[in-house]
N, C-alpha and C positions, 0 to 999 in steps of 0.2 A: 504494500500500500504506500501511496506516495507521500511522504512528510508534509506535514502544517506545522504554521505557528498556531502558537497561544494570542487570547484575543490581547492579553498584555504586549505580546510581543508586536503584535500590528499595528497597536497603538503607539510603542518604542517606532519601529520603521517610520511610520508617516510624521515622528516629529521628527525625524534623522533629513526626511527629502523635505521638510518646510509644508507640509501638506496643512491646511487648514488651521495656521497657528491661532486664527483669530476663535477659535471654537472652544467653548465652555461647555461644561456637563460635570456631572460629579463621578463618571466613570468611564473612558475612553471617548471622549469628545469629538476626535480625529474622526477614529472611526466607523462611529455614527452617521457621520454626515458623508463620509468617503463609501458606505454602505446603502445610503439613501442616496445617494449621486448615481450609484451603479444600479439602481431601481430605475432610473429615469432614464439615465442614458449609460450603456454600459460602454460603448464603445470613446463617448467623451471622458468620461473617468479614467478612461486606459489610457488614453491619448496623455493628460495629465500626470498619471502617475510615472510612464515612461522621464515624459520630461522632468519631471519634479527631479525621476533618481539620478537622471547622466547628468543634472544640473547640481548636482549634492552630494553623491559619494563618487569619486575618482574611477577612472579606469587605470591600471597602473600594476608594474609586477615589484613595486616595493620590498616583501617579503622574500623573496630569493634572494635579496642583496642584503636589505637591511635586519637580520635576524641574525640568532645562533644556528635556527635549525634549517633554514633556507631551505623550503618546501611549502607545500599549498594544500590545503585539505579543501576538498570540496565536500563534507558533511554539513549538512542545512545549519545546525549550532554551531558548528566550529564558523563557520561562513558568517552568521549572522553577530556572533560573538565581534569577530571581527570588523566586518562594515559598518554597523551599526553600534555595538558599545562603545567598540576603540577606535571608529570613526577613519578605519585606515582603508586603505584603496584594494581592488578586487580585478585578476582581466577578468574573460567571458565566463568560466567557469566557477567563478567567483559573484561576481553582480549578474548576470542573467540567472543563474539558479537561485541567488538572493528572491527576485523578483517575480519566476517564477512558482516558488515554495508561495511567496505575496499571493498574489494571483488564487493559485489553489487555495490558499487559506479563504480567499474572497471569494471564490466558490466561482469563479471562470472557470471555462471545459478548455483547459489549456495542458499540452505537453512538447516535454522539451526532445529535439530532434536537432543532429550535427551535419557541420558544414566544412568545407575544403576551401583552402584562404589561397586563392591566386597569387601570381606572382607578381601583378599588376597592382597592388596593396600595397606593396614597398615606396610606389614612384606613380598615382594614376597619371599626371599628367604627363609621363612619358611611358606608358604601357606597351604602345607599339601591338603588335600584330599577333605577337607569340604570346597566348597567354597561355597558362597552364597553372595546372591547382595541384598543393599539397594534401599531404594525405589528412585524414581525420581528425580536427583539433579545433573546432568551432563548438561555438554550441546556442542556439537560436530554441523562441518560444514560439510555437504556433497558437493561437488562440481564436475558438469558434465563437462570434455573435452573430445571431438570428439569421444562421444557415451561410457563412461567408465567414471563411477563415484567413487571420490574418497573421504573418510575422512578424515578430516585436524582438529588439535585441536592444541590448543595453549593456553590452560588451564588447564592442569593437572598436573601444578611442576616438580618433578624431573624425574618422570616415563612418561611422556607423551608422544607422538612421535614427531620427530625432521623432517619429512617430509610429506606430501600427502602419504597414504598407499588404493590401489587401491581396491575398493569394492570385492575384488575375496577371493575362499577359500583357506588358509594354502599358501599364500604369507608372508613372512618374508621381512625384510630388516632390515639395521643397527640401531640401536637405538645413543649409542655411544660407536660407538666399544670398549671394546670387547661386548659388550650389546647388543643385539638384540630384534627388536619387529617384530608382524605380525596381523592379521585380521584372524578369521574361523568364521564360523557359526554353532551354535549349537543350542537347547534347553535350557532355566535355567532349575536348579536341582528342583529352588522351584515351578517350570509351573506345573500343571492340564495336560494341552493339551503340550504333547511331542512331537507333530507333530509341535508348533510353532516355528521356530529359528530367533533366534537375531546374531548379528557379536558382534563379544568380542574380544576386543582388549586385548594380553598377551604383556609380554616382559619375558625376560631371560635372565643373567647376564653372560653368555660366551657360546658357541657349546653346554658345555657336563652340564650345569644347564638346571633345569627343568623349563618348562614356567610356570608363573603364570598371571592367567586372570586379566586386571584391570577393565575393566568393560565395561558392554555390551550394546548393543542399536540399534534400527529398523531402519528404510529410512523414518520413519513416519516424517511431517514436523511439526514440534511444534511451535506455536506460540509468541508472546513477553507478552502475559498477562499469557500464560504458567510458562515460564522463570520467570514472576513477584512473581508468587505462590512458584514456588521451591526457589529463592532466598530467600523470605523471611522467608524458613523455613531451609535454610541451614546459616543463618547470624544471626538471632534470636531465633530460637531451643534450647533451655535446653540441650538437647542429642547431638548439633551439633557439632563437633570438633574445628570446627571454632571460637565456641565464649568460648575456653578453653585455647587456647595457641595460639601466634604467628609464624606465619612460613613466610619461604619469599624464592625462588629458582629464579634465573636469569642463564641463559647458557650461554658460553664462545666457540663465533667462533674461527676455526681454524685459526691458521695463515695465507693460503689463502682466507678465510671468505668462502670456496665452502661448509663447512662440520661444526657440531658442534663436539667440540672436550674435551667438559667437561662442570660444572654448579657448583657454590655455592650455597650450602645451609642455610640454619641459622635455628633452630630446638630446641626447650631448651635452654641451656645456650651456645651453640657453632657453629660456622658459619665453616663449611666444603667446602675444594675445592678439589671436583673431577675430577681427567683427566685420561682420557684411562684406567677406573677401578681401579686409585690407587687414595686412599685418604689421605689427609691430613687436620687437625684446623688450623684454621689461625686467629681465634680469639676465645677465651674464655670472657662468659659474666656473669659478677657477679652481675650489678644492672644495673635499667633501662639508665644512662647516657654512659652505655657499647652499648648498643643493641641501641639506637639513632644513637652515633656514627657508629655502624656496618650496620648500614640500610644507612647510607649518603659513609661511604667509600667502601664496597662492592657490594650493589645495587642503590647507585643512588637515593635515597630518603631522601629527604630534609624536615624534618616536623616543623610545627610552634611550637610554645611555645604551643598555648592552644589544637593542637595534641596531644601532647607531654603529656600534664596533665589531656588529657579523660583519661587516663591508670591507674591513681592514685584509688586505693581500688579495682580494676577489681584483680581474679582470676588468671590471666594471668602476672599481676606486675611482676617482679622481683626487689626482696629484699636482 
């Protein structure tokens, strides 16, 4: 049976993504009103929560660097211990499974199903012709309202989508304007059987840019002992990007909170603030007491001392 939260803990979540702070009650407030929202409109409340969480807890692989034990559990408690108490950052198998455990607790028909990350995700606006996808190490939610199933992911960093994008072919929507993402369904290049199609998510950096696929994946429902196999081979993998460098992306709501309207990045030695396609550094990092502090004043992560000195001889230092 697939794990929930406690209603305490749904009530914890929704103050962790800003959700309804204006809401009074004498016993989960949040909730209430995040409950009766999903009565009215179930699909508006998704739309929401997505936002709320890529706009409040980090995408980031923190943990492999800055720890003793420099590893990832994706167990729903250990996860949620995590993003939510100690307020630290999560990739895909870390915040999408956060969200969707969410989800399931709030009584959506939703399951989680894995995706293959192209090679065009490194570089879309130089993707070029060749693309081709790695093996299994995504991990996306699919979720059914009133007979129309939609993808929602809240683990893909800076490229990821910023709403529910509805299972249909060559539907676009905004990404963050001017940016645009969509869903099709094709074949991979590298399949045998061309007759089989997956949905592959693109995006594309204005009208007249060419889309670049980020990576593609079936309706199949994957399991948590699934998810265990692929994280441990995208957190501990010699070849995995992950355990090379640290990165860390958090989105920035709009001023009315209805739309995401830009995200910091941190990527090598410099943390990036993007809005409406134009960017600018807002910090430059020289050594690791640079990038501490940039992880506490730009995303909201707070690490201990002996976090702090897993990262000592790792690859990933800055010196």
């Amino acid at each position: 049976m697939a794990s929930t939260f406690t209603r305490s803990q749904l009530e914890a979540y929704l103050q962790r993504i800003g959700y309804a702070n204006s809401a009074s009650g004498p016993e989960c407030p949040r909730l209430h009103q995040l409950q009766a929202s999903i009565e009215q409109d179930a699909l508006k409340a998704l739309e929401e929560l997505q936002r709320r969480h890529i706009s409040s807890i980090p995408w980031g692989n923190s943990a492999i660097h800055y720890s003793q034990h420099h590893s990832i559990s994706t167990y729903p408690s250990a996860v949620f211990e995590k993003l939510v108490v100690r307020r630290l950052d999560g990739y895909c198998m870390e915040n999408t499974n956060l969200l969707y455990v969410v989800l399931r607790s709030l009584g959506y028909q939703a399951y989680p199903a894995a995706g293959r990350v192209s090679n065009a995700a490194a570089d879309p606006e130089n993707a070029g012709s060749e693309v081709r996808y790695g093996s299994l190490g995504h991990m996306v939610i699919i979720v059914g309202i009133s007979n129309q199933k939609y993808m929602v992911d809240v683990g893909f960093g800076n490229n990821g989508p910023t709403s529910p994008l509805p299972l249909l072919r060559n539907v676009s929507g905004d990404l963050i304007p001017p940016a645009q993402m969509k869903l099709d369904k094709t074949p991979l290049p590298e399949a045998v059987d061309q007759s089989q199609e997956f949905w592959v998510y693109s995006v594309r950096y204005g009208p007249d840019k060419d889309w670049a696929p980020m990576y593609a994946f079936a309706e199949t429902e994957f399991l948590p002992q699934d998810f265990a196999m692929m994280n441990f081979n995208t957190s501990k993998g010699s070849s995995s990007w992950f355990t090379q460098r640290v990165v860390c992306v958090r989105h920035i709501l709009g001023d009315d909170e209805s739309s995401i309207k830009g995200l910091y990045v941190m990527a090598g030695k410099q943390v990036k603030r993007r809005v409406h396609g134009q960017t600018e550094i807002v910090q430059t990092l020289e050594n690791e007491n640079d990038r501490v502090e940039a992880l506490s004043k730009w995303f909201g992560i707070h690490l201990l001392d002996h976090e702090v000195a897993g990262i000592q001889g790792l690859v990933s230092e800055l010196k």
